[in-house]
N, C-alpha and C positions, 0 to 999 in steps of 0.2 A: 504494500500500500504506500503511495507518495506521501512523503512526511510535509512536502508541500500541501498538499490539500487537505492531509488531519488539522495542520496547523492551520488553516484557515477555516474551516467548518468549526472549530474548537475557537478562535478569536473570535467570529459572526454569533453562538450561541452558545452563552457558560453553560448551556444546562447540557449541550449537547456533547458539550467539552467532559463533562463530570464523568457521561455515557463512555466516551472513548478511553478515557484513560480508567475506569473501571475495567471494561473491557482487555484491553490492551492490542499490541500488535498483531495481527494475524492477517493470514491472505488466503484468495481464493483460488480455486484453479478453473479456468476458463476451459469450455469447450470450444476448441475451434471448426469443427464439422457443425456445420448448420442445422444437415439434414439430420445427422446422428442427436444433432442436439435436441431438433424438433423430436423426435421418435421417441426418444428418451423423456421427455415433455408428458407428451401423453401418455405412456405408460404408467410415465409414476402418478399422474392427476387421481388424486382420491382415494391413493393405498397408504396404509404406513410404511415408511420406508426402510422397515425390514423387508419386508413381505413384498413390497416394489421390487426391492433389489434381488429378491429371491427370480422373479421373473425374467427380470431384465439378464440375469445372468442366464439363467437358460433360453433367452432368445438370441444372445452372441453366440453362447456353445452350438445352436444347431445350424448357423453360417460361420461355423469351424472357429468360435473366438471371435470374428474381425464384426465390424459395424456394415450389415447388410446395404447394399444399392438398391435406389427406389425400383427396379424391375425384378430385384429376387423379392424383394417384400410382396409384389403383385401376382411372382407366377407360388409366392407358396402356399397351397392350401387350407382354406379356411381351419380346417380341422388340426390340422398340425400346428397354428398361429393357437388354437385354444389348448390344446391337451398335443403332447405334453406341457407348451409352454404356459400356458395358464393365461392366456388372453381374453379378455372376456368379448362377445360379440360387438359390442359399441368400439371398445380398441380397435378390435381387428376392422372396424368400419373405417373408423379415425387415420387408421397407418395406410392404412391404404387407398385414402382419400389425398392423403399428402402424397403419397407416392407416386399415386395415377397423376396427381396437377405437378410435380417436377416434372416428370416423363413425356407430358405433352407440353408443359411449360408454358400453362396458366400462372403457375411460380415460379419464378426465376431465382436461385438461392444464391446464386452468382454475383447477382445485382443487389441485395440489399445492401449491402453496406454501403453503397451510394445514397441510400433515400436514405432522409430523415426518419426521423424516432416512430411521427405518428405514420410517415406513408405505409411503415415498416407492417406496422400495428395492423392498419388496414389491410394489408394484403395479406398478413397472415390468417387473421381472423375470415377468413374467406374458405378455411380448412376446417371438415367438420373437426367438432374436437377442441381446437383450437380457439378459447375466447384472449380477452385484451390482457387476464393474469396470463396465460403461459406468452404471449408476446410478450408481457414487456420482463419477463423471467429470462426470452430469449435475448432482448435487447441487453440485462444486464450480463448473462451470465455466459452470452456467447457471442454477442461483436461488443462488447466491452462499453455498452455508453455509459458515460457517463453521471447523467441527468435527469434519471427514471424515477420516478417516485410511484410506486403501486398502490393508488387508494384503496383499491379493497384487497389487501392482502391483512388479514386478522393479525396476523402478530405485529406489523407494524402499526397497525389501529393500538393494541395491547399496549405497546411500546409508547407511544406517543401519549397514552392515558396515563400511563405511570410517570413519565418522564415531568409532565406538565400540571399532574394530578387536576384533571379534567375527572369530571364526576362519573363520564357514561364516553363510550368509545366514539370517538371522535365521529364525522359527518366529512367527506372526500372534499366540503369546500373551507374548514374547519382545517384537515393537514395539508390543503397547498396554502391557506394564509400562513402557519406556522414554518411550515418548510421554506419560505421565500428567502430566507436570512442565506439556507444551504445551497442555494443555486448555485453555481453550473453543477455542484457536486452530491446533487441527492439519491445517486446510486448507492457512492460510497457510505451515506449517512446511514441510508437502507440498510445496507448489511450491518452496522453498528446497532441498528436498533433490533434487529434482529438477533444478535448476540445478544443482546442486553436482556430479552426478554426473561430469560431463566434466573438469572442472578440478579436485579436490576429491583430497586423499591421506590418510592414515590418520594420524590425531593418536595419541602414544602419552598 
């Protein structure tokens, strides 16, 4: 993490400064496949992530280990996408909704990181599956922006209640007046408030 922008998100809000240096240093590891990152999106949407990852790994192991192409995901059989892997029917609808728009190139995964935040947003959410939390999960967590603040991601609501000691979990026009101090850098604040949720108590 830039010790440049802790230090400025930490001078712009003491409260958020308190969060960080509770916290402390840590980093993240970025997925740079798009597509793997999209795939891996949806899978894990609405499992615990034991029991995500329990799948996610036997859906590498039966394309030998490596992160399947949008055309082996299309030609492999619905049946073998649920059992053994454990795909429920909606996933295997979702993966291979994405799969089929790279392949005709409705999506172009090539070209996003040319567009901005929101075009990104829109084009993804054009993929069953896929609503505006796993975009902007994919803006932060695989082309790197900066700038993301996810309204309705619960523990950041959580985070933001504690942090401010707000009575009742904030309202999405509620955390972008609060977050304005964090700009350009509300990604990184993201992930800080996100650590902070487990260990983290209400400053008065």
């Amino acid at each position: 993490m830039s010790t440049d922008i802790i230090n400025y998100l930490s001078a712009t809000d003491p409260l958020l400064a308190k969060v960080i240096t509770s916290v402390g240093e840590y980093s993240i590891k970025a997925r740079n496949d798009p597509f793997q990152s999209l795939v891996e999106s949806i899978i894990y949407q609405q499992l615990a992530g034991s029991a995500a990852s329990v799948i996610y790994e036997r859906f590498l192991k039966y394309y030998d280990g490596k992160a399947p192409l949008p055309q082996q995901i299309i030609s492999t059989p619905d049946n073998i996408l649920r059992s053994p892997i454990g795909l429920s029917n909606r996933k295997i609808e979702y993966i291979k909704d994405l799969s089929t728009k790279v392949v005709q190139k409705t999506l172009d995964l090539s070209r996003l990181r040319e567009l901005a935040d929101d075009e990104i947003v829109n084009q993804l959410v054009q993929v069953k599956g896929i609503g505006r939390w796993t975009a902007e999960m994919f803006l932060i967590f695989c082309l790197g922006r900066l700038d993301v603040l996810p309204v309705s991601d619960l523990g950041v609501r959580k985070a933001i209640m504690n942090i401010y000691s707000l009575a009742e979990l904030p309202k999405p026009s509620e955390m972008l007046t609060i977050s304005q101090p964090w700009k350009p850098y509300r990604s990184i604040a993201t992930l800080y408030l996100w650590k902070s949720v487990s260990k983290f108590k209400p400053m008065g």
